[in-house]
N, C-alpha and C positions, 0 to 999 in steps of 0.2 A: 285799183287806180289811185295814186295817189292823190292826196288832196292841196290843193293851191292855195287854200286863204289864209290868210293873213289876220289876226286881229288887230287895231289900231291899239288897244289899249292892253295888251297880251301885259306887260310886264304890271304895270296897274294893277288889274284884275287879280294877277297871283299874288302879290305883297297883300292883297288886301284880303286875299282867302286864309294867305298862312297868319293872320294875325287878326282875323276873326274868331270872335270867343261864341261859343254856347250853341254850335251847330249840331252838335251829337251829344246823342244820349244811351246810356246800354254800354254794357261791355260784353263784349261778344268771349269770354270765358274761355268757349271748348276751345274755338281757334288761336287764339293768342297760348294755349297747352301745347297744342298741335304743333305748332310757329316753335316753339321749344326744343319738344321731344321729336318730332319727326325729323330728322335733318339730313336723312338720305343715306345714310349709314346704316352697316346690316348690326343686326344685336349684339355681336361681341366686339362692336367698336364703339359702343355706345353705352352710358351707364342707366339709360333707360331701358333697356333691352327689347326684348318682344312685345307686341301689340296682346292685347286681352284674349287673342285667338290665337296666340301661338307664333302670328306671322311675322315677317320685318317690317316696320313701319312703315305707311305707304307715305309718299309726299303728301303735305297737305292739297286739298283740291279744294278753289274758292268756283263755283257757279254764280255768274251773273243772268237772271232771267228779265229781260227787256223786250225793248223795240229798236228802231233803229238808230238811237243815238248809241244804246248797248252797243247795237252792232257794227257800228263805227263808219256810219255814212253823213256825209259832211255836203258841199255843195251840189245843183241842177247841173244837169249835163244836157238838159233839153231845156228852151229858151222860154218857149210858155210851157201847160198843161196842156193846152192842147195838143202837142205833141207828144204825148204819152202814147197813145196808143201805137201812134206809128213805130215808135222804138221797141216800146215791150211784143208787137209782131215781129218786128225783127231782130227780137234777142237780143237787143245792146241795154246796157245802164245806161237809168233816167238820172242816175245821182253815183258821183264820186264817192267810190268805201274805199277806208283804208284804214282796218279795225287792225294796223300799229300804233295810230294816235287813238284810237280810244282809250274811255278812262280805264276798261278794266286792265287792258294792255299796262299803260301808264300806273295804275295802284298796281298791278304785277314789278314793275323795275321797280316801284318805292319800297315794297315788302323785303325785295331782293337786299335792297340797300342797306334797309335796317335790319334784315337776317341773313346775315351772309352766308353761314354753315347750313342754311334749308332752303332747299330747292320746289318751289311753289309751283302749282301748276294751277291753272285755269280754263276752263270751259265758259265760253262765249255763246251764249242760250238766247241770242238777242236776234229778234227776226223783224225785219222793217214794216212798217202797217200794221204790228202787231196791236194787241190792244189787251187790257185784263183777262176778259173772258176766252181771247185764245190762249192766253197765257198759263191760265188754268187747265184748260181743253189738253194742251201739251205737255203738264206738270208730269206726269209720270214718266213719259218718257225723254226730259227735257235736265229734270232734277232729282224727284225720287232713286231713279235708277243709279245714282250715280252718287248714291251717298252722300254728299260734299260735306266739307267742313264748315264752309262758311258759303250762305247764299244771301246774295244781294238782288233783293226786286227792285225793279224800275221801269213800270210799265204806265204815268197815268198820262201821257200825251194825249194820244189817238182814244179821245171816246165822244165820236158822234152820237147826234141824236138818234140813230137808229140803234142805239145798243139801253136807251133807257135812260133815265136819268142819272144822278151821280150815287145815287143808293144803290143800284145796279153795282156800279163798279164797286161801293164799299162792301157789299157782301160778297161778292167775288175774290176781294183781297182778302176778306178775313176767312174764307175758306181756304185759298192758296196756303195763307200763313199757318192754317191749321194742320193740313193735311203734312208740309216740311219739317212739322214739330212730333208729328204723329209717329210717321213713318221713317225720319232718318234723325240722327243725331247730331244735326246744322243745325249752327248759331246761324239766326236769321237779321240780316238790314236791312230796315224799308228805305229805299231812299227817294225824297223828293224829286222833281223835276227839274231842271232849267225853267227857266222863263223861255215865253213864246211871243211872239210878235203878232198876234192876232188882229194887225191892219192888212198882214198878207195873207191869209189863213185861202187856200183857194175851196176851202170847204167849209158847211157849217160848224159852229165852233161848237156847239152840243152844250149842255151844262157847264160851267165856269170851270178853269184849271183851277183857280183859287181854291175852290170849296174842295176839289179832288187832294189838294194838297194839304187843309183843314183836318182831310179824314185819313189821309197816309199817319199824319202825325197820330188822331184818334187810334186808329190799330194799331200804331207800333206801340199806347199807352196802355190800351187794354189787352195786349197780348204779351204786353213786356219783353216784347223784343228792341233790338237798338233800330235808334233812327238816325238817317245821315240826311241834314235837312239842306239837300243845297240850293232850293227854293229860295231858302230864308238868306243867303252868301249871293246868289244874283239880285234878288232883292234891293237888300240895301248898298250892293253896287251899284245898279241905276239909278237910286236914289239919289243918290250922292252925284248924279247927274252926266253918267255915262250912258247913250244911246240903246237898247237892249237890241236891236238890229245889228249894231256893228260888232254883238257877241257870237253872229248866229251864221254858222256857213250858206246855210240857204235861204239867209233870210225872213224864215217862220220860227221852226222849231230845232233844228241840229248845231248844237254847239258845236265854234272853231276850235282846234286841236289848244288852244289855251283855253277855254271852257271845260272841255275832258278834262285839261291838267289842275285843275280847279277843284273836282269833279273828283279827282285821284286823291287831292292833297286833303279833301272833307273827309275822307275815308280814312286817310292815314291820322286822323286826328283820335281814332280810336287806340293808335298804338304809340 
């Protein structure tokens, strides 16, 4: 279902992302190789030839592993929460998706743009309510399996007090990041969160997003992988005294289709 909202400040928001300095860190190496050589062409049109195994270069493949801003759900389609249950018995969406405005959609057309002879593919690994520790739980069959070239985590929304405190979640991340380093040959991106609106939170808010965001940065320094901070880009947009509500399609936590593009443009600052 498509989504309807609107940001007030949409053009704001992006002038101010594309000319914010110091939000990434890392270079993501293999994949900007990949972005190169792999351009969809079989080996004898190509003056990189075969791949280390003999075979034709596969497209690069970027994996995003999320929740559901990953998975590109944006406004309520039910008026309170109390109406959840009645909808999810009867099999209808509680919330408007429409993972073509998401970001990784959006970072898909900007990769395009800046490589136009290589045809990118991406996996959407973003499942809504999700939280780190499912995110782990589904690691193998979600990202291991599928090699990627480049994976981007963004999971630390969704962690209630019933999953632990925020130590919890950091040692959950720093085995995710371990085991993508282990097992496949992905450049890894932590990336921060959006801001949340936590006057509407219709749940407890569990341990601070703050500190969750503190320790994304912490892993991605002790594991030296890149970080795409776009925590620190919403930030000091509300500062500067824009609403963090009128950022957010449902009002708590899912960024409007110009937060995604926000969200795409942090990411494209690696390349």
């Amino acid at each position: 279902m498509k989504t309807r909202v609107e940001t007030p400040y949409a053009k704001e928001f992006l002038a101010y992302a594309l000319e914010f300095e110091g939000c990434v860190s890392g270079e993501p190496e293999h994949f900007l190789k990949v972005m190169k050589h792999n351009t969809g062409f079989c080996g004898s049109l190509t003056k990189y030839g075969l791949d280390r195994k003999g075979l034709q270069r596969r497209n690069p493949l970027v994996v995003g592993l999320g929740d559901s801003v990953t998975a590109g759900h944006f406004e309520m389609l039910v008026r309170d929460f109390a109406g959840f249950p009645a909808f999810i018995k009867a099999g209808k969406p509680v919330e408007a998706v429409d993972e073509r405005q998401s970001y990784l959609e959006k970072f898909k057309d900007r990769l395009s743009d800046r490589y136009e002879a290589t045809s990118v593919s991406v996996l959407n690994a973003g499942i809504a309510g999700d939280n780190m520790l499912g995110m782990e739980a589904r690691l193998s069959r979600d990202v291991i399996a599928h090699d990627p070239d480049l994976t981007i985590i963004n999971g630390a929304l969704n962690w209630g007090p019933e999953l632990g405190d925020n130590r919890n979640f950091y040692e959950s991340l720093k085995r995710v990041v371990r085991r993508i380093k282990r097992e496949t040959g992905s450049d890894i991106v932590l990336m921060t969160p959006n801001m949340q609106c936590t006057d509407n939170l219709p749940y407890p808010a569990g341990d601070s997003l703050e500190e969750r965001v503190k320790l994304i940065r912490q892993v991605a320094a002790e594991e030296n992988t890149c970080l795409a901070d776009v925590y620190k880009v919403w930030e000091g947009f509300v500062k500067a005294g824009h609403p963090v509500a009128a950022l957010l399609a449902n009002g708590i936590n899912h960024p409007t289709p110009a937060g995604h593009q926000v969200m795409a443009e942090v990411l494209m600052k690696f390349f």
